[in-house]
Each structure stands twice: as structure tokens, then as C-alpha cells.
N, C-alpha and C positions, 0 to 999 in steps of 0.2 A: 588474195596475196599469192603471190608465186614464190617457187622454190629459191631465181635470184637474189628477190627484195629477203627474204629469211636468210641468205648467205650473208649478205652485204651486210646485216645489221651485226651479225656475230664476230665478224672481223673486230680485231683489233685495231686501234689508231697506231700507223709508224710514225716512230719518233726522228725526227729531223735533226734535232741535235743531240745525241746521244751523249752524259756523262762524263766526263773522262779522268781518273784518278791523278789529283797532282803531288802526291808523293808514291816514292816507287818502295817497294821491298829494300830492307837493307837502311832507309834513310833516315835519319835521326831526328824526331818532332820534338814537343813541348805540347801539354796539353794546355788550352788557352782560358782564362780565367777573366771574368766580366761581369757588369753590374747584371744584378738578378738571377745570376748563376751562383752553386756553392761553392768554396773552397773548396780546388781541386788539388791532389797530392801536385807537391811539384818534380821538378826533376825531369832528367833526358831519356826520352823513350825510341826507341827500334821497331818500324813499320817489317810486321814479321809476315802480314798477309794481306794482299785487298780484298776488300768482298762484294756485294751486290748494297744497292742504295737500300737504305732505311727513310721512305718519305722522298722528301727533294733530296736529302744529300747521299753520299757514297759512304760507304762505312772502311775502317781498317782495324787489322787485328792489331795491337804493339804491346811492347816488353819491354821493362824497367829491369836494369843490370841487379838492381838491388833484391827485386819480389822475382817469388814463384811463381806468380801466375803470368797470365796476358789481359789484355784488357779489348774490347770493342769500343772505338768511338767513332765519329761521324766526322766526315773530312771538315767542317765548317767548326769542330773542338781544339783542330789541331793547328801549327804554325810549325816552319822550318825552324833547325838548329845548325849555326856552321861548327864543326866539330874540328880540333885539330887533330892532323895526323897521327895516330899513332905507330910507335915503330914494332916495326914487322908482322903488326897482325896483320890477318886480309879481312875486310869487311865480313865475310861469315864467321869468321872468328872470333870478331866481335862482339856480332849481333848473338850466336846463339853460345857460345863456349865460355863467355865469360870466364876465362883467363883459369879454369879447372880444366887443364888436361891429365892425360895421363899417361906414364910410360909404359911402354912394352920391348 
């Protein structure tokens, strides 16, 4: 055995078609509810971060206006929401301020 055949096997396979997140930061989901799956909260969620795949899918972090917390789920849990406009926020104002500011 030579040094190149030991190189060659340790290499990793490139991937050809890389992933690609199809909700962006900022964008409004629903998380998706289906036979053999449980009762999931319902309600309009805020993609607050992408992250790296879990398995075959892509994961995202997102936020419910209503909870404290964030959630992690898997781009294949989730489906688009069209949202109407609202007046004068700006989408990060939105997404993370939930409508508690403060004066100064």
C-alpha cells in the first residue's frame, strides 16, 4: 500500500449538490402537522437563524411572538405564512421586539 492509496481513502466525498435553506431569516413559517406525527403547538413562527443539516434536512432556529423561548426544527416541519403588512414596524421589529419598547 502506498502513501497516495492511504491519502485517497481518507478524503472525503464532495457533495454536488449542496443544501440550500428555503426560508430566509426574518420569515414567517407554521410548523407542519401530519399523519403519524404529534400535535404540534400551532401558531405563526419567525425564522430567527439557519443552521447546519440534521440527517438529510437543514434545521432552523424560530420564535413564537407569544413564548419565551426558541425552538429548532427541520426545514421539512416547516411551510410559508403570507403575513399582512403591518404599519410601521420593520421586520426586525417584528421578529425580535415584539411590540415592548422602551423610552428614553
Amino acid at each position: 500500500m502506498t502513501s497516495t492509496n492511504t491519502l485517497q481513502h481518507s478524503r472525503r466525498p464532495i457533495l454536488s449538490d449542496a443544501a440550500t435553506h428555503l426560508f430566509a431569516v426574518g420569515q414567517a413559517v407554521r410548523l407542519k402537522g401530519g399523519f403519524g406525527r404529534p400535535a404540534l403547538p400551532s401558531g405563526i413562527y419567525h425564522v430567527t437563524a439557519t443552521l447546519p443539516p440534521r440527517g438529510d434536512s437543514l434545521q432552523y432556529r424560530i420564535r413564537n411572538d407569544d413564548e419565551r423561548y426558541e425552538r429548532v426544527t427541520t426545514q421539512d416541519s416547516l411551510e410559508p405564512v403570507s403575513l399582512p403588512q403591518s404599519s410601521g414596524a420593520t421586520l426586525i421589529e417584528r421578529t425580535f421586539d415584539h411590540g415592548q419598547r422602551t423610552e428614553t
